[in-house]
N, C-alpha and C positions, 0 to 999 in steps of 0.2 A: 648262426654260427654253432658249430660244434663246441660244447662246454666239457671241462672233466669237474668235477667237485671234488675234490681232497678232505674229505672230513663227511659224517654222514650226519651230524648233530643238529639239533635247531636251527643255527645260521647257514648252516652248509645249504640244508632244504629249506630255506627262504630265500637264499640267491637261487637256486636251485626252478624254485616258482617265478621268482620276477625276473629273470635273466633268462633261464632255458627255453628252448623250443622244444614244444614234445617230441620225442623221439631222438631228439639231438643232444642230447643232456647225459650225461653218467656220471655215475658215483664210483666214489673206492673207499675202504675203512679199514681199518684192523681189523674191525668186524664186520664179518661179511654178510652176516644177518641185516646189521645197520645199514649197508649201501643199499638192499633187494629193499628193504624198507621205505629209505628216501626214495630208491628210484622208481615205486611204484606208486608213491605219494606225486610224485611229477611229471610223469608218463617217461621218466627217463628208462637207467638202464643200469645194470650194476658191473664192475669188471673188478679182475684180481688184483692183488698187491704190485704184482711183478708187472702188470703191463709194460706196454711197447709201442701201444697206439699212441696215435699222435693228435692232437688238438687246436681249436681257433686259440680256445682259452683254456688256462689251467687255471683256478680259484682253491686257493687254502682256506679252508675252513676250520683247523684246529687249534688247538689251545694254544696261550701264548706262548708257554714253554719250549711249544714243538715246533710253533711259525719257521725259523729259521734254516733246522735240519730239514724240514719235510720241501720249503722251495730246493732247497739243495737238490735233492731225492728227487722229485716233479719237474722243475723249471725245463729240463732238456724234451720233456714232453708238449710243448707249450709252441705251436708254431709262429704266434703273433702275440699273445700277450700273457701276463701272471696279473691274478691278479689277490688279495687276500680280503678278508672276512673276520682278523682274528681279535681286532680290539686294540692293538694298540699298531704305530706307524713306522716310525725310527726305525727299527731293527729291520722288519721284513722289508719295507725300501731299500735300506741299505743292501739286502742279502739279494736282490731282488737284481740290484742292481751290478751286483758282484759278479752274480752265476748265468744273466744273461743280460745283458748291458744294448744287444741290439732288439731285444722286444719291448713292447709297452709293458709299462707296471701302471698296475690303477690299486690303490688300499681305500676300502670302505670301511665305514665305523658305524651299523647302524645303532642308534642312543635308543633303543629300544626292545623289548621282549621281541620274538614274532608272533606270538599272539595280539600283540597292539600295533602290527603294520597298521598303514603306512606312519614315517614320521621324519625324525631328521636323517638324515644320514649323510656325516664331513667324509669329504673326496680329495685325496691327492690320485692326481692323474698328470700324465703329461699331454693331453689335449690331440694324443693322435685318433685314428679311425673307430679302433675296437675302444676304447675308452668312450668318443660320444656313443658309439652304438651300447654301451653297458648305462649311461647316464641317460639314455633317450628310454631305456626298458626301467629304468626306477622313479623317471618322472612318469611315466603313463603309468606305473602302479599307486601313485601318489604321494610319492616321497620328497620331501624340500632336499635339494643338493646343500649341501656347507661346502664350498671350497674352502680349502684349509692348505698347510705345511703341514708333515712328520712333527717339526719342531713345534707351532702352534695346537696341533693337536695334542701329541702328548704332555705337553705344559696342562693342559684345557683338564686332561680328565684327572690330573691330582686333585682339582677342587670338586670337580663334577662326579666323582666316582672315588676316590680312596679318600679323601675328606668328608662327602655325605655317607658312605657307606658306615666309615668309623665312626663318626657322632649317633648313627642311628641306632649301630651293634654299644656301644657303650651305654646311650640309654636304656636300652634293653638287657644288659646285664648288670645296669644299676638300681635299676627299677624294683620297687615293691610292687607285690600284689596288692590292691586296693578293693574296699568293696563296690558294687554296682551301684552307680548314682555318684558314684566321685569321681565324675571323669571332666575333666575342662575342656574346652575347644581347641587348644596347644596338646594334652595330653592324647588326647581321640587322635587329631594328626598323627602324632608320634607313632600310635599303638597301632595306625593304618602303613603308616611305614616303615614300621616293623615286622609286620606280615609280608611285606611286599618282599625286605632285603630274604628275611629267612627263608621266604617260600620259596629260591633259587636253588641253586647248586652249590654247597659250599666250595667245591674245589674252583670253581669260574670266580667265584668274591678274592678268592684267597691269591687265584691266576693275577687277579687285576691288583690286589696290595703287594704285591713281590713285585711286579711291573710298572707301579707309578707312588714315588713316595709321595706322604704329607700325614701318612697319621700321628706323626709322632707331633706335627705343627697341631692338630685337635687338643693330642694331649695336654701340650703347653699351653693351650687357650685353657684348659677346661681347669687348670691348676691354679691358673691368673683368677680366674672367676671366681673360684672356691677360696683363693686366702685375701683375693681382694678387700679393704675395710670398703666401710659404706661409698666415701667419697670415690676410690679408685671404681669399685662396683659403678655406680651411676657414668661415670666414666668411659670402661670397658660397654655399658650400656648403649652410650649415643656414641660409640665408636662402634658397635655392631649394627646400628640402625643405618649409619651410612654406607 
């Protein structure tokens, strides 16, 4: 099937590899450097902003902010299906479904860097042709499908992502420096997934706390914790063990 990629980023060129066929694949980007990039990472192809041409599939690959205007902008390019890449479900479904209502919408979420392919990745699809054909090229790359809902997913990643992300960023800007040999085996964890969050992209951390609340739910734990007396403390203790 002929693919367009709409975004030339990380995600863009990991669907890009496990979905495209050589040759059949192109990108487009605000930067037009970035699509000649991806598409030569994929044996695709790069085309202008303005195109015309027309597609099996269209895939948004951009940030969350932009998901909605950019299907608007693409969707009428898309001869069988949309499908997105951006991280979260609700909206681009919904938009998906606005601007063309007779094609397949398929939203993936892969829970992963693309340096650490393969792994989970939740699927709303509606089970027509282009959607198995997209779900037959992620299982033979070796990816676990999650079928999911919009609504079960983005419930999912307030805890999974702007709840772990915010207890990881607040230990780490509450944190002392300590000397060498004072490290615990909770502290080592910590310190190792504190490299992981910061070693991102701040504006992709910051896409996904505007797009799924609960940090403000961290806070209020971490408040309970800190005025707790002893007995609440033990408490809040074998309540976080369960």
């Amino acid at each position: 099937m002929d693919v367009l990629i709409v975004g030339a980023g990380a995600m863009g060129r990991w669907f890009g590899e496990v979905v495209g066929e050589e040759g059949r694949v192109a990108f487009v980007d605000r930067e037009a450097e970035a699509a000649r990039e991806a598409a030569d990472a994929v044996g695709g192809r790069a085309i202008p902003e303005e195109t015309a041409e027309r597609f099996d599939i269209v895939c948004l690959a951009v940030p969350i902010p932009a998901v909605e205007r950019v299907i608007e902008l693409y969707a009428p390019l898309a001869d069988r299906a949309l499908a997105d890449v951006s991280g979260v479900m609700g909206a681009p479904i919904e938009a998906m479904e606005a601007v063309a209502p007779e094609r397949e919408h398929v939203s993936l979420h892969p829970l992963f860097a693309p340096e650490n392919a393969p792994g989970n990745v939740p699927v709303v699809a509606g089970g027509g042709p282009v959607a198995e054909w997209i779900e037959e090229r992620l299982r033979e790359a070796g990816n676990a499908l999650v079928a999911t809902t919009p609504e079960e997913h983005d419930r999912a990643m307030e805890t999974v992502q702007t709840k772990a992300h915010t207890a990881v960023l607040a230990y780490a800007l509450a944190a002392d420096a300590v000397p060498e040999g004072f490290e615990t085996p909770v502290s080592r964890e910590l310190d190792g997934l504190v490299r992981t969050v910061t070693g991102g992209n701040p504006r992709v951390y910051a896409d996904i706390q505007s797009a799924f609340p609960g940090s403000a739910d961290v806070a209020e734990a971490a408040i309970d914790v800190a005025e707790a007396d002893r007995t609440e403390f033990e408490s809040l203790y074998r309540e976080a063990g369960e």
